[in-house]
C-alpha positions as CSV (number, residue, x, y, z in Angstrom):
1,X,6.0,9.9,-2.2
2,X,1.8,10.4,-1.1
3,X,-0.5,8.1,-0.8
4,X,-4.3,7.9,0.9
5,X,-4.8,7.7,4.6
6,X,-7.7,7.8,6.5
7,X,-8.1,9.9,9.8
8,X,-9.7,8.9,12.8
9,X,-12.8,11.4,11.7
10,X,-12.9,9.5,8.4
11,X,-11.5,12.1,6.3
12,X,-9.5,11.4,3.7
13,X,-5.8,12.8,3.4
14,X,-2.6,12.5,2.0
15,X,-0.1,10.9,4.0
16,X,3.4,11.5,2.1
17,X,6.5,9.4,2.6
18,X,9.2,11.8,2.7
19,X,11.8,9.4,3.8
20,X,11.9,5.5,3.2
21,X,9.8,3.3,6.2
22,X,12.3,2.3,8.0
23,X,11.7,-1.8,9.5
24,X,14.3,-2.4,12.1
25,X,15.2,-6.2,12.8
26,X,17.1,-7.2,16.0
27,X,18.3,-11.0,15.4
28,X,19.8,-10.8,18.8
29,X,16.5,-9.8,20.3
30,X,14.4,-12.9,20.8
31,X,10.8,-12.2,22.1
32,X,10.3,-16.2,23.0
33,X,9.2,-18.7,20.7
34,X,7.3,-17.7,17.2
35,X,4.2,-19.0,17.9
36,X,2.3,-20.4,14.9
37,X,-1.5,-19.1,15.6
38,X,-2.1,-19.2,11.8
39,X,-2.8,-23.1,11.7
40,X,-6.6,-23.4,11.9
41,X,-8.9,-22.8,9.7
42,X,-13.0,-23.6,9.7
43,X,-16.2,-23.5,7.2
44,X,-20.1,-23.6,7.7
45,X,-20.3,-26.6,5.3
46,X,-18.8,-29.9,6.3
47,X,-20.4,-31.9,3.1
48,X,-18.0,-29.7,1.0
49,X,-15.0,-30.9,2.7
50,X,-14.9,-34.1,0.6
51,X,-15.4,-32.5,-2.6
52,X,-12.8,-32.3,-5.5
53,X,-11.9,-29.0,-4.8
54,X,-12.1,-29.5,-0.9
55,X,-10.0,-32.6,-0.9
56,X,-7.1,-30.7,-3.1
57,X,-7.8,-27.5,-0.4
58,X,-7.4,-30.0,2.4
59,X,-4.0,-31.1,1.1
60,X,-3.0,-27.7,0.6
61,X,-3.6,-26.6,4.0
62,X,-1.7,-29.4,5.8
63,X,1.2,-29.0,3.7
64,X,1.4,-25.1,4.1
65,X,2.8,-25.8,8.0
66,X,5.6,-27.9,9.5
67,X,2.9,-28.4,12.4
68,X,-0.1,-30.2,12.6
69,X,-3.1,-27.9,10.7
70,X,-6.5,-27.9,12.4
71,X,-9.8,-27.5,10.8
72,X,-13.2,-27.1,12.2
73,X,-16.4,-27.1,10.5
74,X,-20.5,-26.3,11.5
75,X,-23.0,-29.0,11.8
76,X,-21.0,-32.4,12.5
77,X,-24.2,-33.9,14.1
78,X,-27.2,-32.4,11.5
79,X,-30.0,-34.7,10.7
80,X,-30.1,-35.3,7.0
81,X,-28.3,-36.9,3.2
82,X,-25.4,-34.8,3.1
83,X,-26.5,-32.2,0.5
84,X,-24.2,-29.1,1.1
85,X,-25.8,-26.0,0.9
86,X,-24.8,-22.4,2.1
87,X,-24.7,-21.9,5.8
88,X,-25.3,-25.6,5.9
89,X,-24.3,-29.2,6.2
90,X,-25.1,-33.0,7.6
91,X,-24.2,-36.3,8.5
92,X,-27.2,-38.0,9.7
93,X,-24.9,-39.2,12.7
94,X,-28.1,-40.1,15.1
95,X,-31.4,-41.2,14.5
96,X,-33.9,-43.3,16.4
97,X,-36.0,-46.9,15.5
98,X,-39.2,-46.5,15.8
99,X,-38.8,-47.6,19.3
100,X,-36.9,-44.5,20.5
101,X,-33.3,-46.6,20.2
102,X,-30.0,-44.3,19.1
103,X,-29.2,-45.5,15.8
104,X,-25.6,-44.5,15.0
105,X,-24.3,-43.7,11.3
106,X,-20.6,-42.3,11.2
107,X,-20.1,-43.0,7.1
108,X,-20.3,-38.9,6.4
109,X,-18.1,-37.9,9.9
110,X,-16.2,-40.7,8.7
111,X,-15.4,-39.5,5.2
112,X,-14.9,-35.7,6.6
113,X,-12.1,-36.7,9.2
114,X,-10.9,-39.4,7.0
115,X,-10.3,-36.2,4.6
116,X,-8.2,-34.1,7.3
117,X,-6.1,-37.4,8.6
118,X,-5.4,-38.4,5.4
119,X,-4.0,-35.1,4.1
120,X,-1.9,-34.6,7.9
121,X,-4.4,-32.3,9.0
122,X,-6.1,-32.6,12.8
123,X,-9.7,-32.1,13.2
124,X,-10.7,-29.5,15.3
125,X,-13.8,-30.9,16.8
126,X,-16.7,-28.4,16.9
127,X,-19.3,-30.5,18.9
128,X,-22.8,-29.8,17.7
129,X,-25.4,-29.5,16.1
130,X,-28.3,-31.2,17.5
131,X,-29.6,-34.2,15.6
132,X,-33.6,-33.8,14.8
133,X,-34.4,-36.4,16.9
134,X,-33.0,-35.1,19.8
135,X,-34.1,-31.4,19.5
136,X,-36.6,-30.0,22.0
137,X,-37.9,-28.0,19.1
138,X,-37.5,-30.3,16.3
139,X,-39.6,-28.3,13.1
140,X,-39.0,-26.6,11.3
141,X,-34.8,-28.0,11.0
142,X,-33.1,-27.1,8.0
143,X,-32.5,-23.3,7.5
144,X,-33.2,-21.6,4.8
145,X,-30.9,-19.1,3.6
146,X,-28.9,-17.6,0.5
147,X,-27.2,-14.5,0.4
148,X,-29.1,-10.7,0.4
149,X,-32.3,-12.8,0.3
150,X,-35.5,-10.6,1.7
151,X,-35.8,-13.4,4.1
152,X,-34.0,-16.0,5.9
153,X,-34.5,-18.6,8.3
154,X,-31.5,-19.5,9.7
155,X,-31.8,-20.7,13.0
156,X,-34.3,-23.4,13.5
157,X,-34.5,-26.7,15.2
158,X,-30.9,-27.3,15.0
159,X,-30.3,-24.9,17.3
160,X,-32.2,-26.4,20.3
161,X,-31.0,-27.8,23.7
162,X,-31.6,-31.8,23.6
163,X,-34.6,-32.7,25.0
164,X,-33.0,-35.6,26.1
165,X,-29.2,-34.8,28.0
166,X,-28.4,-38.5,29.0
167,X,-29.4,-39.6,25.5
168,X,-27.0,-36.7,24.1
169,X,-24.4,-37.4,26.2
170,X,-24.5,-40.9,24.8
171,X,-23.9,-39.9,21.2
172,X,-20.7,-37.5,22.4
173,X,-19.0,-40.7,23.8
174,X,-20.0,-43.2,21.3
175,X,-18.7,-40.7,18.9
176,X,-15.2,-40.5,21.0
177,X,-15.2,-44.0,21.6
178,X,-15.7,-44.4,17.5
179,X,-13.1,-41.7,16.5
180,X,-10.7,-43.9,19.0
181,X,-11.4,-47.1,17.3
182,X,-10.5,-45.6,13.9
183,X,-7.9,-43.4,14.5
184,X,-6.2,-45.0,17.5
185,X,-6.5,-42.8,21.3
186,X,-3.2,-41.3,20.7
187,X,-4.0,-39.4,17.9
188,X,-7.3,-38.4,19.1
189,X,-5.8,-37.0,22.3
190,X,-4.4,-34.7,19.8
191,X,-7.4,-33.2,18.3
192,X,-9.5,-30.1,20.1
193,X,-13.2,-30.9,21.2
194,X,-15.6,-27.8,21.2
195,X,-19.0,-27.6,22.7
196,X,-21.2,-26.1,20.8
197,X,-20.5,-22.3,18.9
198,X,-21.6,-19.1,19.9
199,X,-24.0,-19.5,22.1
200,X,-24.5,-16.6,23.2
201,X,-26.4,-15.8,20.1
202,X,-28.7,-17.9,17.7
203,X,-26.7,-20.9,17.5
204,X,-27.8,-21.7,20.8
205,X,-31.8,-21.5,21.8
206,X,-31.8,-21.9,25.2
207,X,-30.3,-19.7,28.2
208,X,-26.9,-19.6,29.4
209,X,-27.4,-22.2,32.3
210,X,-28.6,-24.5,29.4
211,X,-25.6,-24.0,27.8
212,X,-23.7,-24.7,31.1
213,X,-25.6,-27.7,31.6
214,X,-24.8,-29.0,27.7
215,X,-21.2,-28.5,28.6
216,X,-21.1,-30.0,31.4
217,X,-22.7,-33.4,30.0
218,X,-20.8,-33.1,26.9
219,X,-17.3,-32.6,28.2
220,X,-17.9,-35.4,31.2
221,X,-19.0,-38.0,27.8
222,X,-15.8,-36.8,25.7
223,X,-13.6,-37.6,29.4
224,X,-15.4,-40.9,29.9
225,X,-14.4,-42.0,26.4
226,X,-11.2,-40.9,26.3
227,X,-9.5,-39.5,29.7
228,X,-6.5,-37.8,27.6
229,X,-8.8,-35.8,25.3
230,X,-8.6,-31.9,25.0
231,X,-12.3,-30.7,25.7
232,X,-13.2,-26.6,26.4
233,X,-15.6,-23.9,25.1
234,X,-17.6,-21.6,24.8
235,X,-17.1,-20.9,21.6
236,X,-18.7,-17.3,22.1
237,X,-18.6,-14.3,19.6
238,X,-18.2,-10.4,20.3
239,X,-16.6,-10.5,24.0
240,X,-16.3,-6.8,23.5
241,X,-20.3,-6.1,23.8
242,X,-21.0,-6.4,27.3
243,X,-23.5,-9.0,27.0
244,X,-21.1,-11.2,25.4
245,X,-18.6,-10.9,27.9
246,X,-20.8,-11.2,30.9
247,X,-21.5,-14.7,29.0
248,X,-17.9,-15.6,28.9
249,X,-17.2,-14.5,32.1
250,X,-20.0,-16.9,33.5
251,X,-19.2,-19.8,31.9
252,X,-16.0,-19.8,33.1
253,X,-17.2,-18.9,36.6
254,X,-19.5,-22.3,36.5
255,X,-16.7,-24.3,35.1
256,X,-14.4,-23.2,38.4
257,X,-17.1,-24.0,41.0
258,X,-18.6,-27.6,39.1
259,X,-15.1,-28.4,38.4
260,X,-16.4,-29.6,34.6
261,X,-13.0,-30.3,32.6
262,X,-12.0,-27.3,31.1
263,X,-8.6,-28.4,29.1
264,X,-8.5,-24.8,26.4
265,X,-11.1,-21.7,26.4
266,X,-12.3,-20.8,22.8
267,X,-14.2,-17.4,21.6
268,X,-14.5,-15.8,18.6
269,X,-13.5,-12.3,17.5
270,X,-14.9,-10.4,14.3
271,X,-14.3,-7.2,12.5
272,X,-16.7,-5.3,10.9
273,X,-16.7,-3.8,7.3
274,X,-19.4,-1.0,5.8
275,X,-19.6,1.3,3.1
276,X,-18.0,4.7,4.0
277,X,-18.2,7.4,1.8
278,X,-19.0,5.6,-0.8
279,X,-16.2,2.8,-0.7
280,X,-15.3,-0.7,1.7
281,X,-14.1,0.1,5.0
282,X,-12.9,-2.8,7.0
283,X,-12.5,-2.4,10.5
284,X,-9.7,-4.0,12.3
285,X,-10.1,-2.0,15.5
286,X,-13.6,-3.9,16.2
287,X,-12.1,-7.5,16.4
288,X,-8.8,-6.4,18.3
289,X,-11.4,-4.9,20.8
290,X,-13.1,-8.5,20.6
291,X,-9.7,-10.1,21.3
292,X,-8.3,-7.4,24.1
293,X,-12.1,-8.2,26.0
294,X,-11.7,-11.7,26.5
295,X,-8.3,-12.0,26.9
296,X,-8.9,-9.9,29.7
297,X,-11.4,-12.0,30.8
298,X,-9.8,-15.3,31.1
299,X,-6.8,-13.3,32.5
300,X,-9.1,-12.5,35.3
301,X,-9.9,-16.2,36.0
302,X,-7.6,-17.6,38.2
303,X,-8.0,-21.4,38.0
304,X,-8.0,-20.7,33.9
305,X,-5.5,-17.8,33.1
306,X,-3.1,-20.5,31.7
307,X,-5.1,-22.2,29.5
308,X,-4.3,-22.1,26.1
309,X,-6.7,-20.0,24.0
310,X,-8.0,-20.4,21.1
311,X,-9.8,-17.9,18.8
312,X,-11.9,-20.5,17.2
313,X,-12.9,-18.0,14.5
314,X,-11.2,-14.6,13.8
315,X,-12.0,-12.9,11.0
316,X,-12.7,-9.5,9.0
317,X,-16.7,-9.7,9.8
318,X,-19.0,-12.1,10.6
319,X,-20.6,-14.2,7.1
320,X,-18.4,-16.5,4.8
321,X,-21.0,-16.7,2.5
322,X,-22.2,-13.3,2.3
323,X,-20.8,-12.8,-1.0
324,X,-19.4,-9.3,-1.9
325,X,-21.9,-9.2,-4.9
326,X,-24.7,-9.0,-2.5
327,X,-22.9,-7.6,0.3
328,X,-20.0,-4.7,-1.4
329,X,-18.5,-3.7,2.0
330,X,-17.0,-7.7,1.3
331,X,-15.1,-6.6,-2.2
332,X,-12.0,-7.0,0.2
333,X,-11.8,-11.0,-0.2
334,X,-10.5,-12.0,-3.6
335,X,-7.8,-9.5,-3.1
336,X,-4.9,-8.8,-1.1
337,X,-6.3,-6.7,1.3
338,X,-7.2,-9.7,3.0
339,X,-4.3,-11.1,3.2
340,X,-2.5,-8.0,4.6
341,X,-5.6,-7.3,6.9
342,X,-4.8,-10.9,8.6
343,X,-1.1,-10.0,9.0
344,X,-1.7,-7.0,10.6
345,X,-4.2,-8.9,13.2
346,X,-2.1,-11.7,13.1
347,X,0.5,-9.5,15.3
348,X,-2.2,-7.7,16.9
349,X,-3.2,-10.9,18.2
350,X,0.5,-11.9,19.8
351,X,1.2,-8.7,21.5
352,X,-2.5,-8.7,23.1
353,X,-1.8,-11.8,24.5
354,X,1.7,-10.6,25.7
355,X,0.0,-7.4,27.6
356,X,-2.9,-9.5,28.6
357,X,-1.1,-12.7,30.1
358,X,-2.5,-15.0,28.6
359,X,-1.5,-18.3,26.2
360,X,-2.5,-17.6,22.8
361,X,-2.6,-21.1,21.1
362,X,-4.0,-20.3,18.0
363,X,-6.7,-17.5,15.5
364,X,-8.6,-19.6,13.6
365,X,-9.8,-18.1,10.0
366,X,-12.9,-19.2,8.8
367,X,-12.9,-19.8,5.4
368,X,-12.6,-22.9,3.1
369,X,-14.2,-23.0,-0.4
370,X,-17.7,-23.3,-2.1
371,X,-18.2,-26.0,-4.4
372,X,-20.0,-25.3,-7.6
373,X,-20.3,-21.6,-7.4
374,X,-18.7,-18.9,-9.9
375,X,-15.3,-18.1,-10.2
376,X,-14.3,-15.0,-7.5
377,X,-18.3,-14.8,-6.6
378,X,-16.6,-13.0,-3.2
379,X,-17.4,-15.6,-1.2
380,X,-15.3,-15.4,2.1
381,X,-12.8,-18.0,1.2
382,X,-9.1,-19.2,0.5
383,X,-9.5,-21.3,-3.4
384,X,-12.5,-20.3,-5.7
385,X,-13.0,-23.8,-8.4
386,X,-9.3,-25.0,-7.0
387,X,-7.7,-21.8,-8.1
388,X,-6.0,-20.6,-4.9
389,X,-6.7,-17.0,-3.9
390,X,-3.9,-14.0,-2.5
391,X,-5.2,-14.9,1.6
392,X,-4.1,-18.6,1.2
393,X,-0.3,-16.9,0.0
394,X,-0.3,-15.3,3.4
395,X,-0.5,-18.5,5.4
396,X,1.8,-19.9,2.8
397,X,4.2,-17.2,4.4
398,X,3.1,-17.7,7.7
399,X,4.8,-21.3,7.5
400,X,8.1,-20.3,6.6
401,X,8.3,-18.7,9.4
402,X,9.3,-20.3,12.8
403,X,12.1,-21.0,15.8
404,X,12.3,-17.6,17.6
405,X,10.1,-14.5,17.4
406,X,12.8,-11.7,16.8
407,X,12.1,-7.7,17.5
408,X,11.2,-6.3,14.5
409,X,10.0,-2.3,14.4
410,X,8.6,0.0,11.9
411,X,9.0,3.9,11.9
412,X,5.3,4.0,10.8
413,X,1.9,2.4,11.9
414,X,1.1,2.1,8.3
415,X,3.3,-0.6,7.6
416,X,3.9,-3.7,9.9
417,X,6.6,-6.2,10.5
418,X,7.0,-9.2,12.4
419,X,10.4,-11.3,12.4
420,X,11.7,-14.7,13.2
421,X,14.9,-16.9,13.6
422,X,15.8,-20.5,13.2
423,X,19.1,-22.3,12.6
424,X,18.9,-22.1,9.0
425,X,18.3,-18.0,8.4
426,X,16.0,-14.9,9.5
427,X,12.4,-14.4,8.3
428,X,10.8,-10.9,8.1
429,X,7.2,-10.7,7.2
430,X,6.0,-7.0,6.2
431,X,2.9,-5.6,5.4
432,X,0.8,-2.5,4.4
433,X,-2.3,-2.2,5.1
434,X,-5.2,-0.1,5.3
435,X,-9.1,-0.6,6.4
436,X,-9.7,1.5,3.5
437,X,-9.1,0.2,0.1
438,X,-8.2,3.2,-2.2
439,X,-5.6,4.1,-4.8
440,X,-2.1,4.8,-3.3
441,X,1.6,5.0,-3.7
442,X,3.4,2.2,-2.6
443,X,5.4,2.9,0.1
444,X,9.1,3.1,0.1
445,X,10.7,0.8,2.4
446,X,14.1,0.3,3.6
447,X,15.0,-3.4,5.9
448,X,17.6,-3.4,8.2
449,X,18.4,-6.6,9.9
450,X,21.0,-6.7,12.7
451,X,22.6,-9.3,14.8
452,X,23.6,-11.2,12.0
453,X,27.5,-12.7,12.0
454,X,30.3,-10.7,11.2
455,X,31.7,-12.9,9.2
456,X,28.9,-13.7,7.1
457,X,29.7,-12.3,4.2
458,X,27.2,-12.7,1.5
459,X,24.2,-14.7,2.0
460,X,21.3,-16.2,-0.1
461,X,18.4,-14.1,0.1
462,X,14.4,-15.0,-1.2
463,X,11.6,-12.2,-1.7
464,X,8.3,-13.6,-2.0
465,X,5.4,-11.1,-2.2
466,X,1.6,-10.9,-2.4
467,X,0.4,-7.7,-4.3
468,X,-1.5,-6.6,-7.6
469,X,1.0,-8.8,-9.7
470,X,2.5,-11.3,-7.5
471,X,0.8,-14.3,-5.7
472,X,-2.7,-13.1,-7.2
473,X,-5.0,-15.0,-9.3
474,X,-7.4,-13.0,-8.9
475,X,-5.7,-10.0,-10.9
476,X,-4.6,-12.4,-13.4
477,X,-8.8,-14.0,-13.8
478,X,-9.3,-10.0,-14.2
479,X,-7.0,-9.5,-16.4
480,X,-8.0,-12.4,-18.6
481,X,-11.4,-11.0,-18.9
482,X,-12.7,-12.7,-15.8
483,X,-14.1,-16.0,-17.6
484,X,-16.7,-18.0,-15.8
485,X,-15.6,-21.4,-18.3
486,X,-11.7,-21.2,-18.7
487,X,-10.2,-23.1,-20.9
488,X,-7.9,-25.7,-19.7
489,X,-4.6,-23.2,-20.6
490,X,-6.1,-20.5,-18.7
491,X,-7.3,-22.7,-15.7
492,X,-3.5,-23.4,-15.2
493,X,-2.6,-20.4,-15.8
494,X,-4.9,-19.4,-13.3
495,X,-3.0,-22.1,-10.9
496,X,-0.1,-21.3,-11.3
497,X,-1.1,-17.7,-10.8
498,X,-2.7,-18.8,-7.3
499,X,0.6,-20.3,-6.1
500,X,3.3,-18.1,-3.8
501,X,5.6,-16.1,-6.3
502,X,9.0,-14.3,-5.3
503,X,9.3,-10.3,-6.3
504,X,12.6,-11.0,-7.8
505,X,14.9,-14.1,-8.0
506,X,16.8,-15.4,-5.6
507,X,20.0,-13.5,-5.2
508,X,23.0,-12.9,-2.7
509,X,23.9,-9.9,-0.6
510,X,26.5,-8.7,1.4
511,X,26.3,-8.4,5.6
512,X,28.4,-5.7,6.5
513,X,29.1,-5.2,10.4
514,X,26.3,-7.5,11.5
515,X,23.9,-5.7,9.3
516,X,22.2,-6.5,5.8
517,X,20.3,-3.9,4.3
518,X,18.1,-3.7,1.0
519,X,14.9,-1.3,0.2
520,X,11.7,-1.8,-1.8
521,X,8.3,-0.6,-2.7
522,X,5.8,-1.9,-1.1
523,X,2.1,-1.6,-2.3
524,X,-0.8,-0.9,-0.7
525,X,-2.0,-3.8,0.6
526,X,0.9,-5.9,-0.4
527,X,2.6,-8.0,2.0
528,X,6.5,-9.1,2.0
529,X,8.7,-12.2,3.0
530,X,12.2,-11.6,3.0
531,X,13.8,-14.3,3.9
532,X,17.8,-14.2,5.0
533,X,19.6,-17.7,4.6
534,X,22.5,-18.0,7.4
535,X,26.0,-18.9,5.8
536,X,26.6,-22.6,5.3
């Protein structure tokens, strides 16, 4: 069987699968708890998040998990109505009298957690940004920006150390000391609190001892509010450029010698995707570089190396709303290429942390949805209108998965596999994926799952799959003639068509000796979920 590969020179060449891919499960092989990194997710626009179609998203996301979801979004403390907008969002949290006195206003923070809580989703609290009348360089504020435009002004007085840090510091814990009154301190302990994001780059205009110094107040006002609270940073992006990683690296070397509370360390990693020879190339090699760097670097921090981790955003490349009409190298993200490109760094992710030493708590994906916009505009994101795209069906997956983290092997690095085990059966999540997106053979593929009773006999057995026909509105919007006004049959079609589908019914199979064994194609792109019930 052939089907395209792509050397390390960039050539293109047939790779040909003479014999089946051969995945190799070990149920008797545990590799320590499956750990559920998938659970986090984030967006620019926090005015979106109370929308029609972000309130049913919401829901969707906290139910996709057994354990709590978190969900971080951009621009919690902006200065102005609430109008969403691309690459932006406020809440008009702070503002002054005309006497220079804070004026509070939580109503829009209020109706974005409110959102999360209510659905059984945990904020992930992403501290920033600063409110105009706080900004050392407070005009222009709002950015201006929309996607492939000849110019944009993104960063502007938002992004501005305070020109005030006692008055700042304030805000933090009255906003800690408010999310306490209306959530109660127990569940607040439970939330993350991030200072700042990425400010090593335009997020942040002022040096990297400001940035220390806004941490440092910011972190003390979230511990004076609430001892029990879970406060860390940086939040920096691209710890594989040196630059980036000497900013890490010294953030974490002021937090050891201030002793400023330091309770997770978050950073972000990104991929990178182009146009190559005249098609989308994703690059997944650039964010595992991103991940290996830092991990490295926190493992070379002493007082932190056992910190939990978090990738506070991990993703293909770096813009949600760069949309793949004005940006091609994006066409990856209404299809399932996404969702077998996050599988594949999904495992990439837990065996760097194994090699590195460090506590990987979770890879946050940054993406959410866009009110208002056109069906499948290629918008980095996981529903388009409400209709559910093939990415969120991979995190669907993701939580079915749990207990133990089981070996799991595959006889080629073009397809991956990653296993676990509860009480109540064996879950084997299998992929095939390629930065390139071109026409190919599926692959033949043969699952073997030892360690399994004896006695067993035959046992229940579920398929679920994501590919060109399963699991895939988008194919289906395609297929209907991609209609920008569907009509209320096709809209739930379209649902329906967004929703996590099996290849083939359920059906029973036989263990023999230990082992159950059943082969099927697997598409480029596609991913699998087989999932082995144990005998009752």
């Amino acid at each position: 069987m052939l089907g395209w590969k792509v050397s390390g020179a960039g050539l293109l060449a047939w790779v040909v699968f003479a014999q089946p891919v051969q995945v190799t499960v070990d149920a008797t092989h545990s590799l320590g708890a499956f750990n559920p990194i998938y659970r986090y997710f984030g967006y620019d626009e926090p005015n979106y998040t109370y929308s029609a179609h972000g309130r049913k998203l919401v829901g969707e996301l906290a139910a996709l998990s057994s354990g709590p979801v978190y969900i971080r979004t951009h621009f919690l403390l902006a200065t102005g109505d609430g109008t969403p907008a691309l690459k932006w969002g406020s809440t008009n949290a702070y503002t002054e009298d005309a006497s220079g006195r804070a004026v509070y206003n939580w109503t829009i923070i209020d109706r974005i957690f409110d959102t999360y809580v209510h659905a059984g989703a945990r904020p992930f609290v992403e501290i920033g940004f600063m409110p105009k009348a706080l900004s050392s360089k407070p005009e222009p504020y709002q950015p201006v920006w929309s996607p492939g435009a000849a110019f944009n002004r993104y960063y502007a007085g938002w992004s501005y150390p305070p020109k005030d840090y006692a008055k700042w510091a304030e805000l933090i814990r009255q906003w800690v000391l408010h999310s306490v009154a209306r959530y109660g301190a127990g569940e607040v302990a439970t939330w993350y609190w991030e200072v700042w994001n990425e400010p090593n780059i335009g997020y942040w205009h002022g040096s990297p001892e400001e940035y220390d110094k806004l941490y440092d107040a910011t972190a003390g006002a979230v511990k004076r509010a609430l001892p029990a609270a879970r406060v860390g940073g940086p939040a920096s992006t691209g710890p594989s450029s040196p630059r980036a990683a000497a900013f890490l690296r010294k953030f974490l070397e002021h937090c050891d010698g201030s002793g400023a509370p330091l309770d997770f360390i978050s950073f972000h990693a990104k991929g990178r995707t182009a146009i190559v020879d005249g098609h989308p190339h994703m690059n997944i090699s650039k964010q595992a570089a991103d991940v290996d760097s830092g991990f490295r670097i926190v493992a070379a921090a002493p007082k932190f190396r056992a910190l939990p981790v978090i990738l506070s955003e991990s993703d293909p490349e770096g813009c949600a709303a760069c949309t793949a009409s004005a940006y091609p190298q994006n066409a990856y993200r209404n299809t399932p290429q996404y969702a077998a490109y996050t599988a594949a760094m999904m495992q990439k992710i837990l065996d760097l942390a194994v090699a590195d030493g460090v506590h990987i708590e979770g890879m946050l994906t940054w993406a959410f949805e866009f009110e208002d916009q056109p069906y499948f505009a290629g918008f980095r994101t996981l529903a388009t209108n409400g209709i559910d795209k093939p990415i969120l069906n991979f995190f669907r997956m993701a939580g079915l998965m749990g207990g133990e983290r089981i070996a799991a092997a595959s006889s080629t690095p073009d397809i991956g596999a990653i296993a676990s085990s509860t009480g109540s059966g064996i879950s084997v999540l299998v992929w095939n994926h390629h930065d390139d997106e071109l026409a190919a053979e599926a692959a033949p593929v043969r699952l073997e799952i030892a360690g399994l009773p004896s006695a067993a006999g035959r046992v229940p057995v579920h398929h679920y799959r994501i590919d060109g026909s399963h699991s895939n509105s988008f194919a289906v919007w395609k297929r209907m003639g991609a209609p920008q006004h569907p009509s209320p049959a096709e809209y739930a079609a379209l649902e329906a068509a967004g929703q996590l589908q099996e290849l083939d019914s359920p059906g029973w199979m036989t263990v023999r000796g230990g082992r159950l064994e059943m082969s099927f194609d697997l598409p480029s792109e596609g991913v699998s979920l087989v999932l082995v019930s144990r005998p009752q």
